[in-house]
C-alpha positions in Angstrom: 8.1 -94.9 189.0 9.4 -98.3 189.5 6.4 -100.9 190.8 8.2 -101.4 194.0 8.0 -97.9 195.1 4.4 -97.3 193.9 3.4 -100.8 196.3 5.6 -98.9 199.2 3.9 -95.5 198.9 0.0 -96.8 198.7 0.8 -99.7 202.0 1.0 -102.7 199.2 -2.7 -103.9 198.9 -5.9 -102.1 197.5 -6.5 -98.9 198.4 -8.3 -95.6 197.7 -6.2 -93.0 196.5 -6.2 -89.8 196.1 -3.8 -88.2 193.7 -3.0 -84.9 193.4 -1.9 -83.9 189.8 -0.2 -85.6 186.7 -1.5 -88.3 184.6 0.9 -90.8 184.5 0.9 -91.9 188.4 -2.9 -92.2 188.5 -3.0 -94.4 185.5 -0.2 -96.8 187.5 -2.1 -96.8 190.5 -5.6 -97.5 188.0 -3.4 -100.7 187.1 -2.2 -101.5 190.1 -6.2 -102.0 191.4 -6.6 -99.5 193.1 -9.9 -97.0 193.6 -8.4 -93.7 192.3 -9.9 -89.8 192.3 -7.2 -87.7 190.4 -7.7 -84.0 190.6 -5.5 -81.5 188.6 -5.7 -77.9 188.1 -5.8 -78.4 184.1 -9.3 -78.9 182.6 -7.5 -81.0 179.9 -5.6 -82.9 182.2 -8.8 -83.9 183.9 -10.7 -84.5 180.8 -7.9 -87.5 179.7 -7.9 -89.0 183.0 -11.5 -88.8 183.0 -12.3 -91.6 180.5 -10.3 -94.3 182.8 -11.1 -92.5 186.7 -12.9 -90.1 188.4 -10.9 -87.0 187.5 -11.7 -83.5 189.1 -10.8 -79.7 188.3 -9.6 -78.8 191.6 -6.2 -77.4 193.9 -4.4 -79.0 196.1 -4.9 -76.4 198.7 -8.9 -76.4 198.4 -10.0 -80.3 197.7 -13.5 -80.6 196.9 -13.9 -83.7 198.8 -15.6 -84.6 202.7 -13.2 -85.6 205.0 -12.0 -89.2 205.5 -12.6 -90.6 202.4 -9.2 -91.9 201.3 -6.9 -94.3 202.6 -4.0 -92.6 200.8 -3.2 -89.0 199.2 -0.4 -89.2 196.5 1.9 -86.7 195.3 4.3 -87.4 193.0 7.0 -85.1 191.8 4.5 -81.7 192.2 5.0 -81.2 196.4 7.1 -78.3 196.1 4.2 -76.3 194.0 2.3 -76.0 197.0 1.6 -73.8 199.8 2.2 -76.4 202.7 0.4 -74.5 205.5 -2.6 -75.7 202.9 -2.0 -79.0 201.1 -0.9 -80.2 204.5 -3.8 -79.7 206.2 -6.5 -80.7 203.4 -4.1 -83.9 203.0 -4.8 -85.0 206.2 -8.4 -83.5 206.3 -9.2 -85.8 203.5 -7.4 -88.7 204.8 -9.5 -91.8 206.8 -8.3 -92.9 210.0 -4.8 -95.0 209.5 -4.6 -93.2 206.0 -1.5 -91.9 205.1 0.1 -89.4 202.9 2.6 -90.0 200.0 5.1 -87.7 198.9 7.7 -88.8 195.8 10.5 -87.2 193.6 12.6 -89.0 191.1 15.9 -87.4 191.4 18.5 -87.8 189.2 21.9 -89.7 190.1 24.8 -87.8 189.9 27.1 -90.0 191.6 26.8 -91.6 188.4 30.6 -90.8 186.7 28.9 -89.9 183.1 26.3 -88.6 184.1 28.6 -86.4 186.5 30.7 -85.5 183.7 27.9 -85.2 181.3 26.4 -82.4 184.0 30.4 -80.7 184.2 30.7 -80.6 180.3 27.2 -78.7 179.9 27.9 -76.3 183.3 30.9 -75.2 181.2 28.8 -73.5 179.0 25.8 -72.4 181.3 26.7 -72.6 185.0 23.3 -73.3 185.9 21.9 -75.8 183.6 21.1 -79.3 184.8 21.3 -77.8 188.4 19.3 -81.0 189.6 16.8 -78.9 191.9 13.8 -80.9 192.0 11.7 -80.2 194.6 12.3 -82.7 196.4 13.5 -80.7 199.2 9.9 -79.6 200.1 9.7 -83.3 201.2 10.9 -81.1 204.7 7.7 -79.2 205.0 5.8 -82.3 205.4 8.5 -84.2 207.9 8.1 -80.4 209.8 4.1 -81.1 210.2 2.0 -81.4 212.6 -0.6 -83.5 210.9 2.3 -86.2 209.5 4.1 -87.0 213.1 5.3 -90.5 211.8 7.6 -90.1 208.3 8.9 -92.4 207.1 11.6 -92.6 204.0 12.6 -95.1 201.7 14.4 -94.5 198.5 14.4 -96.9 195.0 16.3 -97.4 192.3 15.4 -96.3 188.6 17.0 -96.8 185.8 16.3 -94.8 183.0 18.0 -95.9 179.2 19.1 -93.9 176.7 20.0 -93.7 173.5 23.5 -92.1 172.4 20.8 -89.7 169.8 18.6 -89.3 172.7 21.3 -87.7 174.6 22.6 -85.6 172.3 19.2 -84.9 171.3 18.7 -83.2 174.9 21.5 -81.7 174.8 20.9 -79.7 171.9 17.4 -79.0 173.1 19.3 -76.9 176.3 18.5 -72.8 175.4 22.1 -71.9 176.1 23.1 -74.9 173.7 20.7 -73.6 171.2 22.4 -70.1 171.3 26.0 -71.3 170.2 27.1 -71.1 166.8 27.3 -73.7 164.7 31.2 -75.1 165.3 30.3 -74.2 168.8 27.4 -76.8 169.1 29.2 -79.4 166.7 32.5 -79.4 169.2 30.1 -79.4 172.3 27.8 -82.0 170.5 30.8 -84.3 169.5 32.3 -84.2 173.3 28.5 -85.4 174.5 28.8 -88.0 171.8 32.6 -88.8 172.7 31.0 -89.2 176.3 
């Protein structure tokens, strides 16, 4: 997540946070000084983030926690997972007074011409691979509530390099991909390459 959007979504100064799921996002917001409680449904999961944050084994829908503690409650790129009628209302539950809630997605560019054609080139051989659905729709469910009256939207850049080998190794990862005979995947793996 680029730094601009993470100083967007937590209001730009120190706050407490709440995140709900992943590892990666509550290590940023660790290092962007902020107090942060991660929870995640996998014991492992909370048993990393542990050793750098006060991680809990908890659901999104049931959070362990008294209300008004945090100043924000994060959710990055795991929204649509959740029963809204539940996460909503233990989101704001949790929430102080003038906290807010935070929902993001990284969505991939497709108005990008290769990677357009990249996605054309694979469809041709399974219609619905890179289909580009996610999530982020759910986003709706949280503009539709009654405990987040005021939403606001902001979108960022984020560029993401890769490798020509990187590339074609992802391509070749893709199941229907896998399933193609050998002068099959060269001829699809030399168009990727061509690309």
């Amino acid at each position: 997540m680029p730094p601009t959007a993470l100083q967007w979504l937590t209001g730009g100064r120190e706050r407490s946070v709440l995140s709900l799921e992943g590892t990666a996002l509550p290590r940023a917001l660790m290092a962007a000084d902020h107090r942060v409680v991660a929870i995640d449904r996998d014991v492992e999961v909370v048993r990393a983030l542990s050793t750098h944050m006060l991680a809990v084994t908890a659901q999104a829908e049931s959070l362990p926690f008294d209300p008004c503690l945090f100043d924000v409650v994060i959710c990055h790129q795991v929204f649509h997972r959740y029963a809204p009628g539940l996460v909503l209302s233990e989101m704001a539950r949790v929430l102080a007074p003038g906290g807010h809630a935070a929902v993001s997605y990284l969505v991939r560019d497709d108005s990008v011409p290769w990677v357009r054609r990249l996605i054309a080139l694979v469809r041709q051989l399974d219609p619905d691979a890179m289909k580009g659905d996610f999530g982020a729709d759910s986003v709706g469910e949280l503009e539709d509530s009654k405990y987040f009256p005021v939403v606001e939207h902001k979108e960022f850049r984020h560029w993401q390099p890769i490798e020509r080998d990187q590339l074609l190794a992802m391509v070749a990862g893709l199941d229907a991909v896998k399933g193609l005979d050998s002068a099959e995947r060269s001829q699809l793996l030399d168009e990727v390459r061509a690309l």
